[in-house]
Residue frames relative to the residue before (quaternion, step in Angstrom):
aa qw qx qy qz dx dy dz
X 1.0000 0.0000 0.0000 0.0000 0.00 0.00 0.00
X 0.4071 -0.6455 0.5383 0.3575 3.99 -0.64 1.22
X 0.3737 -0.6676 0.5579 0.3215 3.63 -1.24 0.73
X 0.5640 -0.7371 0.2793 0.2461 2.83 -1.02 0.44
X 0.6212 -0.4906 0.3622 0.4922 3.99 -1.54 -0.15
X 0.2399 -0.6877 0.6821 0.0650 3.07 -1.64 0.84
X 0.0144 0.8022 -0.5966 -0.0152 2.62 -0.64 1.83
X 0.2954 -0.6384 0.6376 0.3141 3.53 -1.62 -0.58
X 0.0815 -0.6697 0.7282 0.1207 3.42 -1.24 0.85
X 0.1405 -0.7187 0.6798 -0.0405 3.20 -1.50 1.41
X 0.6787 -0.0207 -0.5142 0.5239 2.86 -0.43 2.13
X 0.2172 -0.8055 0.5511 -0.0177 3.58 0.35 1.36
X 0.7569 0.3879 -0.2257 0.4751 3.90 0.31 -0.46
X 0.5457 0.5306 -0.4740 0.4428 4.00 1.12 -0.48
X 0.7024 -0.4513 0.3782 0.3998 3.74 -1.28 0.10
X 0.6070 0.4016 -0.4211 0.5412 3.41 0.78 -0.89
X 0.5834 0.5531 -0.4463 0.3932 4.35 0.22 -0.56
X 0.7956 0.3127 -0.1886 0.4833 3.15 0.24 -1.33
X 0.5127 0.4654 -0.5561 0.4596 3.92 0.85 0.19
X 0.6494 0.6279 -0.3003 0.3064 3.55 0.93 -1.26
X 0.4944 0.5597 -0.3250 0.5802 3.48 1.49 -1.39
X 0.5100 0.6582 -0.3571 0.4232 3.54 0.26 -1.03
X 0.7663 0.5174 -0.0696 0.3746 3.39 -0.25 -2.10
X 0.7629 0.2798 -0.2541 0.5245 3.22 1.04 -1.23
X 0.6085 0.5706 -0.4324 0.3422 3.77 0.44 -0.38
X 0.4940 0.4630 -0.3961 0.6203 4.06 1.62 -0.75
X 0.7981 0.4207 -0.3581 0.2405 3.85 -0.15 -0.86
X 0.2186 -0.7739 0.5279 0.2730 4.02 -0.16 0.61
X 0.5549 0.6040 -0.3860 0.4222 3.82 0.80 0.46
X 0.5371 0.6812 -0.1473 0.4752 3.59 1.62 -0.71
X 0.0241 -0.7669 0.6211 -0.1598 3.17 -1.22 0.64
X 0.1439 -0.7472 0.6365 0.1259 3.91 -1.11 0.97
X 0.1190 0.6934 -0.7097 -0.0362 3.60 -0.67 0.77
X 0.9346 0.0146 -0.1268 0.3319 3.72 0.08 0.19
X 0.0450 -0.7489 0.6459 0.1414 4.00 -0.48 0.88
X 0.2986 -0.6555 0.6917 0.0520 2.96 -2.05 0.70
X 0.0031 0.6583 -0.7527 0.0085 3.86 -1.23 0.75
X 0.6744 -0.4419 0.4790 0.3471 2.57 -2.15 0.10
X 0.7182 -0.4130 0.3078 0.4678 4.19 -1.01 0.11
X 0.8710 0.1907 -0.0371 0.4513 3.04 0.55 -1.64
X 0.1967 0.6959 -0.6237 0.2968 3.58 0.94 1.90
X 0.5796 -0.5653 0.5286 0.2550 2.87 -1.40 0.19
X 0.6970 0.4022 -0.3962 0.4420 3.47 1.10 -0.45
X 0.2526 0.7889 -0.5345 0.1679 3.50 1.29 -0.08
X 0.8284 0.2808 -0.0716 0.4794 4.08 -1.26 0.36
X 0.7365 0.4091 -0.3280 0.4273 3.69 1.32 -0.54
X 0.6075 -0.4270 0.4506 0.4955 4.15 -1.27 0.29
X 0.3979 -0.7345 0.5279 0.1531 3.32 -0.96 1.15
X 0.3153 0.7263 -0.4440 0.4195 3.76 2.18 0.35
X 0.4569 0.6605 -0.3550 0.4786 3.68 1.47 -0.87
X 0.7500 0.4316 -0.1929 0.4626 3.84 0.52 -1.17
X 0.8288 0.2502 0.1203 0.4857 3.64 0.66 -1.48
X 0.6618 -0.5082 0.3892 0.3903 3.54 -1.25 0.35
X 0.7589 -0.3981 0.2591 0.4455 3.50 -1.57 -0.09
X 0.6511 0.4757 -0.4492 0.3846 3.58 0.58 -0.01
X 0.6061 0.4811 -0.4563 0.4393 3.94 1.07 -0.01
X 0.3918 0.7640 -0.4216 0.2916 3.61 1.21 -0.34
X 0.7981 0.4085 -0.1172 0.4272 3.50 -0.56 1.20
X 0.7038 0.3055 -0.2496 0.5908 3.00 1.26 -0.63
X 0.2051 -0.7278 0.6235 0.1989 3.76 -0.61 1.10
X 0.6902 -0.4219 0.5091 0.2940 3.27 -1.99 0.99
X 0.1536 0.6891 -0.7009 -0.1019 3.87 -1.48 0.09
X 0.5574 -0.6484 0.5005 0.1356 3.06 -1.06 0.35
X 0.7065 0.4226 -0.2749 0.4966 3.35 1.57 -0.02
X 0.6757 -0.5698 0.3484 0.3121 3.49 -0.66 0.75
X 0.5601 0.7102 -0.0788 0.4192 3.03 1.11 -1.57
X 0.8160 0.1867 -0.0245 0.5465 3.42 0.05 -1.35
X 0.5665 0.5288 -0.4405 0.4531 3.65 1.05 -0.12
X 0.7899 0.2119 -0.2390 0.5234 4.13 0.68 -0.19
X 0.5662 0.6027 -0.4945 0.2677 2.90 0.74 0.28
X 0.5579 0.2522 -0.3197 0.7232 3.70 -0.72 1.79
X 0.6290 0.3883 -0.5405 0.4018 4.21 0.17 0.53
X 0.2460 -0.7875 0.5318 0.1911 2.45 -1.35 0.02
X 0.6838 0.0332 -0.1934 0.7028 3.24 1.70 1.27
X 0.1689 -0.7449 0.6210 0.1757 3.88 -0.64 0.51
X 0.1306 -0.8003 0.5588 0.1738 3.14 -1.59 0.00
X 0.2925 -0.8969 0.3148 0.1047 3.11 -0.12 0.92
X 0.4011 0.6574 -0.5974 0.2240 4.09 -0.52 0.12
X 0.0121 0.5814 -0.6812 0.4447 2.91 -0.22 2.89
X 0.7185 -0.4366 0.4459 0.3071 3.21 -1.86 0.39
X 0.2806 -0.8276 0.3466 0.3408 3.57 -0.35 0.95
X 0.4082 0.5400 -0.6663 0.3127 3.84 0.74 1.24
X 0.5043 0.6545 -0.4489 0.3404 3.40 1.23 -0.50
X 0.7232 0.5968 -0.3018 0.1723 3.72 0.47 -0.88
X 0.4753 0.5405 -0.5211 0.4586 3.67 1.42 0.18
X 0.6407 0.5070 -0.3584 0.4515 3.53 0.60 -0.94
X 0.7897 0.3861 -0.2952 0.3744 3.58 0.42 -0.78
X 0.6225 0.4192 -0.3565 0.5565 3.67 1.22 -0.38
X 0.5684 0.5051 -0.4803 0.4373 3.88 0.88 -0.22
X 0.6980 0.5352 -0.2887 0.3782 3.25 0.92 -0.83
X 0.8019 0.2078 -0.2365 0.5078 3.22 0.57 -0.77
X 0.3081 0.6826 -0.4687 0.4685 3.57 1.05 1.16
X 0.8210 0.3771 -0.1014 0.4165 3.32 1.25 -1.18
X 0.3150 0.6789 -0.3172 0.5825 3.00 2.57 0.21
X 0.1639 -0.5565 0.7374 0.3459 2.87 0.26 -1.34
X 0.6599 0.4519 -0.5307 0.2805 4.21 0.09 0.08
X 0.5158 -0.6372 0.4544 0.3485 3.32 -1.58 1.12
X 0.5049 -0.6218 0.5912 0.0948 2.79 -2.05 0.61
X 0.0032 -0.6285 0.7768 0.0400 3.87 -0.92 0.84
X 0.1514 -0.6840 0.7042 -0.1153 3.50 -1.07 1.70
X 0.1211 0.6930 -0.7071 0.0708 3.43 -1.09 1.67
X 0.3505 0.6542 -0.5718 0.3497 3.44 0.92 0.84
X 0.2260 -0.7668 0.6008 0.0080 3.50 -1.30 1.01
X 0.8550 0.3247 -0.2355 0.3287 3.44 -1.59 0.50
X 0.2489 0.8252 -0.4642 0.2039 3.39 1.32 0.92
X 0.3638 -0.5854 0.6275 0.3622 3.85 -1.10 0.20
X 0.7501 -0.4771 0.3256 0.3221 2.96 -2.08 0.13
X 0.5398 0.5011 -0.4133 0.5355 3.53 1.15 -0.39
X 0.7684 0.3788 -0.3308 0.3957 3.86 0.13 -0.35
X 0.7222 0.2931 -0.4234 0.4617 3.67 0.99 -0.41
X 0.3331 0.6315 -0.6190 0.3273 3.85 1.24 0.12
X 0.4717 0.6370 -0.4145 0.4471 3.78 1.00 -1.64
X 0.8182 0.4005 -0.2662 0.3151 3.66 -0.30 -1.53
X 0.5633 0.6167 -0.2730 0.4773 3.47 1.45 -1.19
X 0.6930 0.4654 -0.3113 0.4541 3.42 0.77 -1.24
X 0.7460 0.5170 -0.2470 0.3393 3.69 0.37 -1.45
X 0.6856 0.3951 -0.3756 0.4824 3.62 1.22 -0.54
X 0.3307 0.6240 -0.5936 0.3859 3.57 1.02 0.48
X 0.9284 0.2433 -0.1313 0.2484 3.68 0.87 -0.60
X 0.5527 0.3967 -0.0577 0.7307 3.01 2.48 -0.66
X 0.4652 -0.6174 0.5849 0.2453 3.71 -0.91 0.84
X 0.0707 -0.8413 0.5359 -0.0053 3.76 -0.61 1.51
X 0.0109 -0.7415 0.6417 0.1956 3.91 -0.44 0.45
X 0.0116 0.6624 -0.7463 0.0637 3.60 -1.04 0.83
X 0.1154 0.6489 -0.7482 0.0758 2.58 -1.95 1.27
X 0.5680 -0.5011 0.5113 0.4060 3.48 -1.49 0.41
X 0.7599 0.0971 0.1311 0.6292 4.06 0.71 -1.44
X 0.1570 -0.7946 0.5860 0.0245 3.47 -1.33 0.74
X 0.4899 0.6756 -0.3783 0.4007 2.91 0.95 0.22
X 0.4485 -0.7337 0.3058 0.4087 3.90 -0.59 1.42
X 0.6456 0.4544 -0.4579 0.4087 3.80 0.59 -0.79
X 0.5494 0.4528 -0.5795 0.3966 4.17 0.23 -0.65
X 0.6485 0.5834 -0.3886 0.2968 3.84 0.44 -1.56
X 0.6164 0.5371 -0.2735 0.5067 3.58 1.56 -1.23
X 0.6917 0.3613 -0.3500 0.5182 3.79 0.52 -0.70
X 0.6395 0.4484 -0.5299 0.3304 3.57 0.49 0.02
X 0.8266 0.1487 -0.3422 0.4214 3.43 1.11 -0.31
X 0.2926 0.5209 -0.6885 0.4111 3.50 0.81 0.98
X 0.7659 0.3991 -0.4008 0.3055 4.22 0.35 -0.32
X 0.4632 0.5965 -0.4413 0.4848 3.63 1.54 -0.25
X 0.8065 0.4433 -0.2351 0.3129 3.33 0.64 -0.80
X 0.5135 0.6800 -0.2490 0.4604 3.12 1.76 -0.14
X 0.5266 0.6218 -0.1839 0.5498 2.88 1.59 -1.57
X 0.6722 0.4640 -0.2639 0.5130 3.98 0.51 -1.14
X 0.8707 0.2250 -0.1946 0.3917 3.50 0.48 -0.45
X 0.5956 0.3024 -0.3422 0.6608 3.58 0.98 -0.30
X 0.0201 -0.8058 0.5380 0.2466 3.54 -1.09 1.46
X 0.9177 -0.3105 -0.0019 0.2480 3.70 -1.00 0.03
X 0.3159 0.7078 -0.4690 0.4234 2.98 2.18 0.66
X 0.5183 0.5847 -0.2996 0.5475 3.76 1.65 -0.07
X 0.2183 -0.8779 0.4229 0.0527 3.17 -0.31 1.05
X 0.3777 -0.8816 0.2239 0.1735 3.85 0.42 1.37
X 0.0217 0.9283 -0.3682 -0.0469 3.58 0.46 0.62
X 0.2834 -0.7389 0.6004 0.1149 3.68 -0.04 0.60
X 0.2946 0.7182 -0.6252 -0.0807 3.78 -1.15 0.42
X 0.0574 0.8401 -0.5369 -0.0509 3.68 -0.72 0.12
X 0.1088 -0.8465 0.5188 0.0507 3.38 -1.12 0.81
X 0.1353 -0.7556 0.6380 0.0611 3.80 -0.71 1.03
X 0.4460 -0.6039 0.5397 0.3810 3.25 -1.87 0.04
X 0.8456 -0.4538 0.1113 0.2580 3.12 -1.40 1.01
X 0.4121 0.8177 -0.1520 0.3721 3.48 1.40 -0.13
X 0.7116 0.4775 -0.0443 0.5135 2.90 1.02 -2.06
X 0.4251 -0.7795 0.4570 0.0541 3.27 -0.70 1.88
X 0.8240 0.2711 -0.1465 0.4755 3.71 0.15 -0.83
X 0.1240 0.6996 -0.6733 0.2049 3.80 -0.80 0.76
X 0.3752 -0.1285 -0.9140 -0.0852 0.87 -2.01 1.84
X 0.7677 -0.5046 0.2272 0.3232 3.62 -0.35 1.08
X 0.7716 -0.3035 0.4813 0.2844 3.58 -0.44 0.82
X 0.7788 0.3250 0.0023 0.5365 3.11 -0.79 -1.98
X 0.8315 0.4533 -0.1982 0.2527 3.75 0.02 -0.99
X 0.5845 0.3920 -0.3934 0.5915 3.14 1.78 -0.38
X 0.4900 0.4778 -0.5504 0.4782 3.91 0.75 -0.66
X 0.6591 0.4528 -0.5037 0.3270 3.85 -0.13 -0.54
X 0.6043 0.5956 -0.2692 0.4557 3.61 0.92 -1.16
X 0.7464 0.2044 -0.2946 0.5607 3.78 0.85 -0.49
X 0.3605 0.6126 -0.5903 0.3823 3.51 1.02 0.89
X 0.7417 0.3590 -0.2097 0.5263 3.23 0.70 -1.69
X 0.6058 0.1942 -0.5041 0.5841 4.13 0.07 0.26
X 0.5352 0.3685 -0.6517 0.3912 3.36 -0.91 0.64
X 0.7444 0.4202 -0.3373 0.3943 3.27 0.37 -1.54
X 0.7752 0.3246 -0.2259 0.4927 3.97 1.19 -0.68
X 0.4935 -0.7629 0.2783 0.3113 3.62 1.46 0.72
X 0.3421 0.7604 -0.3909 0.3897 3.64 1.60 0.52
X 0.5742 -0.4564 0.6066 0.3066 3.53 -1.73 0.27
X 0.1287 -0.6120 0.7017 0.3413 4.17 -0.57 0.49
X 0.6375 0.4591 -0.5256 0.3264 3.49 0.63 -1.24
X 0.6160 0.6371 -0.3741 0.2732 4.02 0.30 -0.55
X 0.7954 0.1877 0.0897 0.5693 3.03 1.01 -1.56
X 0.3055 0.6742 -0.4744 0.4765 3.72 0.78 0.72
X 0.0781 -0.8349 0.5414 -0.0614 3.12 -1.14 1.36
X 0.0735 0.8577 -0.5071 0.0414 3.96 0.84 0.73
X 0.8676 0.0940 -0.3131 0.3747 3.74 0.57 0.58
X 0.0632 -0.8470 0.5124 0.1263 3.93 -0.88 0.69
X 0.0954 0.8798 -0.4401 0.1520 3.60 -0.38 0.97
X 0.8256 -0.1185 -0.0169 0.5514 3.63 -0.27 1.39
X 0.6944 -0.4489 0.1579 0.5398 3.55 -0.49 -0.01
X 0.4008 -0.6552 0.6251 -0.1392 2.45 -1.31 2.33
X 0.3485 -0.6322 0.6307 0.2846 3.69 0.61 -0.57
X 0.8400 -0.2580 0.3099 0.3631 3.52 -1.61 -0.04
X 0.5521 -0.6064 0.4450 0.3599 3.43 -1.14 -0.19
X 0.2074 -0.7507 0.5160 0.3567 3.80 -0.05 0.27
X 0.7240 -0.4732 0.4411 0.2394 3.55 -1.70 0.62
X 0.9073 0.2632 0.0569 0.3230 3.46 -0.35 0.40
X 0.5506 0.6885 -0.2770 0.3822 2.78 2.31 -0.52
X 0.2074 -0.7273 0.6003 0.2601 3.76 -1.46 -0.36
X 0.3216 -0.7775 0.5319 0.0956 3.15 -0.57 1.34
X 0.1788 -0.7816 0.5821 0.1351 3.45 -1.55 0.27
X 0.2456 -0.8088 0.5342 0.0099 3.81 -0.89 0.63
X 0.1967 0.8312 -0.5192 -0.0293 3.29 -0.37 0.70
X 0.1193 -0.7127 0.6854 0.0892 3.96 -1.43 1.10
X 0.1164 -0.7480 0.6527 -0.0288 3.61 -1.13 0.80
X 0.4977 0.6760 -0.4070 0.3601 3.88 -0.65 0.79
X 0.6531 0.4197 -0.2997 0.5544 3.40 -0.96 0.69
X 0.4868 -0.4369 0.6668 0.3571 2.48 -2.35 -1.40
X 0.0715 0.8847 -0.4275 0.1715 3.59 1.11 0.60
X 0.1076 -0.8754 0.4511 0.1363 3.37 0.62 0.63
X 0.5486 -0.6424 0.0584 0.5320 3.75 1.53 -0.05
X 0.0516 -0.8170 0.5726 0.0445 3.25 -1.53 0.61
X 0.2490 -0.8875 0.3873 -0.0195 3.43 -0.51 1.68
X 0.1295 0.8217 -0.5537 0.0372 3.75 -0.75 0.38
X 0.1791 -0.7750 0.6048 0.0382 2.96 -1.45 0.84
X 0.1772 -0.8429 0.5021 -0.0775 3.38 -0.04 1.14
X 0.0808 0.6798 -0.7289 0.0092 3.92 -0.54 1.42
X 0.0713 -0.7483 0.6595 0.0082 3.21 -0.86 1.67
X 0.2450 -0.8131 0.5277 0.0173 3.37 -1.00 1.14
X 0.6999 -0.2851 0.4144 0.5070 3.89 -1.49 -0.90
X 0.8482 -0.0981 0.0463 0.5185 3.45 -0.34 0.88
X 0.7573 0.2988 -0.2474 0.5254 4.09 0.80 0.28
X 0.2320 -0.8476 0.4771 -0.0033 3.34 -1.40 0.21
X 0.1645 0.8899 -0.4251 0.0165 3.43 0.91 0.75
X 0.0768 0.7860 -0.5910 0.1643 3.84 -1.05 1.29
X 0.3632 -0.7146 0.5892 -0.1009 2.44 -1.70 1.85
X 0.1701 0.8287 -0.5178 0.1274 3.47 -0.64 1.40
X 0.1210 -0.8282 0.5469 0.0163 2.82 -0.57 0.91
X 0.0321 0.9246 -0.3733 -0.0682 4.05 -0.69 1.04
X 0.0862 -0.8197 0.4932 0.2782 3.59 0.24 0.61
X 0.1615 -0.7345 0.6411 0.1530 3.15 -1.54 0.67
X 0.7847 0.0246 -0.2651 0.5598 3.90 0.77 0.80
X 0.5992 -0.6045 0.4518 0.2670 3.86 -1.55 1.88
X 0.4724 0.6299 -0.5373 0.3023 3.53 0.87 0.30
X 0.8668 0.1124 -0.3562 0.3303 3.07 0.36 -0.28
X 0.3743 0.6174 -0.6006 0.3434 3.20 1.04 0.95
X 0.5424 0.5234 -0.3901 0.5289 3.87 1.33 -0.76
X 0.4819 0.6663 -0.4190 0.3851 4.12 0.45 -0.73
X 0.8200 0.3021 -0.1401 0.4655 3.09 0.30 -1.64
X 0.5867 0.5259 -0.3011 0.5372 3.94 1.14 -0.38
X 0.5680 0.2358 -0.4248 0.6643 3.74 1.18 0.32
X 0.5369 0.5211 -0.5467 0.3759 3.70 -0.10 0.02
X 0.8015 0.2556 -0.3480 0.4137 3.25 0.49 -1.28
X 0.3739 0.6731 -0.4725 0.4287 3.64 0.94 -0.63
X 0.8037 0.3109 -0.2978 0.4108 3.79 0.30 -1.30
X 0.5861 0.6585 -0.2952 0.3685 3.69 1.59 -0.59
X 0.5713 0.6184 -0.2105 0.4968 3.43 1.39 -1.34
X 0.6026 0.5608 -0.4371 0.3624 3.69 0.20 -0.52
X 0.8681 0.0421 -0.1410 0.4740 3.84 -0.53 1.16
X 0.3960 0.5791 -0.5348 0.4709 3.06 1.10 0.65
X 0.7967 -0.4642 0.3601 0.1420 2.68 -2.20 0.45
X 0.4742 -0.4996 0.5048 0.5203 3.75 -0.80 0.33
X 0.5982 0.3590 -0.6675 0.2602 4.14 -1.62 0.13
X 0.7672 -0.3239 0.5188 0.1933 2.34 -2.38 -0.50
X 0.1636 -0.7882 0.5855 -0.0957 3.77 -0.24 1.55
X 0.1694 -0.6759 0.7150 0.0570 3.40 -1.57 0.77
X 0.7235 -0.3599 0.4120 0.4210 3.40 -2.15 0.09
X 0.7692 0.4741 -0.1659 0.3951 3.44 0.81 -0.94
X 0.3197 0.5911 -0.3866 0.6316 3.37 1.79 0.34
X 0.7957 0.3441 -0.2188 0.4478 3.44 -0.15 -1.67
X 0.6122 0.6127 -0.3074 0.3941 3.48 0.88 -0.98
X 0.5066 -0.5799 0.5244 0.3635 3.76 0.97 -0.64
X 0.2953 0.8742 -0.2505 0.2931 4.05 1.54 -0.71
């Protein structure tokens, strides 16, 4: 029997971790050799079996980057995005690839990401999960065919928790639909409306944003035209398969090249 991957999950205790712990304990190909938290968790110093089934048993949380991959053979990663220089430096100096589902970095943190896949094969995505990957290109293609007399609407909705908005997932949609209509989003993106707004502009891409609950997320994309409406939505109602598709690539990423990788890389896309 092939032994199995050793992976690390680096933020072991957020929801997406403990689905992931989860993910690996169902999968008989899997393996925990290292969890990561923030410093000032509580699970810091404890067995990371506390979090996850009998296969996380043994492997104690650390708080350093460093000692958390060291012995994977791929990390995964959905931490706060100040956490990510440390975690791509680290596992730069591993040498172990990196599956990144952390969202909403600044330029000084995705330079970090830009820099590190110069040396370590990196899959980033906004959403892993196979149906979002499908609505991103069921909306390029919308975008290509309905032209801008279709007005582009973005909505998304998390549970009350979720720190940065507009979602990840929701701006990758937005550079679905400009691709599909060859535009700048960063040009023609709209992410706030308040009192008199004036008309709609031509061409624009609007954003929506709902926060509350336990909404784990729900997306749409709405080209609302002269007498029609056409909308794409896609909702998940459990982080499995967002964690599914974050061991795929984890299992996909192994011997690849140092760059910069997507869902649609791993996906075959």
């Amino acid at each position: 029997m092939p032994t199995p991957l050793s992976l690390a999950i680096l933020g072991i205790s957020g929801r997406m971790g403990r689905t992931l712990l989860a993910g690996i304990d169902d999968a008989g190909d899997l393996r925990l050799s290292g969890g990561l938290d923030s410093p000032d968790s509580r699970w810091i110093n404890q067995d990371a079996g506390s979090l996850g089934g009998p296969k996380a048993a043994g492997v104690v949380i650390t708080p350093d980057p460093a000692l958390a991959v060291r012995g994977a053979q791929a990390a995964i990663a959905f931490a706060l995005p100040q956490a990510t220089p440390a975690i791509v430096e680290a596992c730069a100096a591993a040498r172990c690839p990196l599956v990144l589902g952390t969202t909403g970095h600044n330029s000084e943190q995705r330079s970090s990401i830009d820099q590190a896949a110069k040396q370590i094969p990196i899959v980033m995505a906004s959403n892993f999960s196979l149906g979002v990957n499908l609505l991103f290109k069921l909306a390029e293609l919308a975008a290509k065919t309905l032209n801008a007399d279709y007005d582009a609407e973005i909505f998304e909705a998390h549970h009350r928790h979720k720190k940065d908005a507009p979602s990840g997932t929701a701006l990758s949609l937005g550079e679905a639909v400009a691709k599909g209509r060859g535009i700048s989003l960063q040009e023609q993106a709209v992410y706030e409306r308040y009192g008199d707004t004036g008309a709609r502009k031509r061409g624009t891409i609007g954003f929506s944003v709902a926060r509350g609950g336990d909404i784990i997320g729900d997306h749409t994309v709405t080209f609302a035209g002269i007498g029609e409406r056409i909308e794409l939505t896609h909702r998940a109602s459990d982080r499995m398969a967002f964690a599914n598709g974050a061991l795929s690539a984890a299992r996909w990423i192994v011997g690849k090249k140092p760059g910069l990788y997507s869902m649609q890389d791993v996906l075959g896309g």
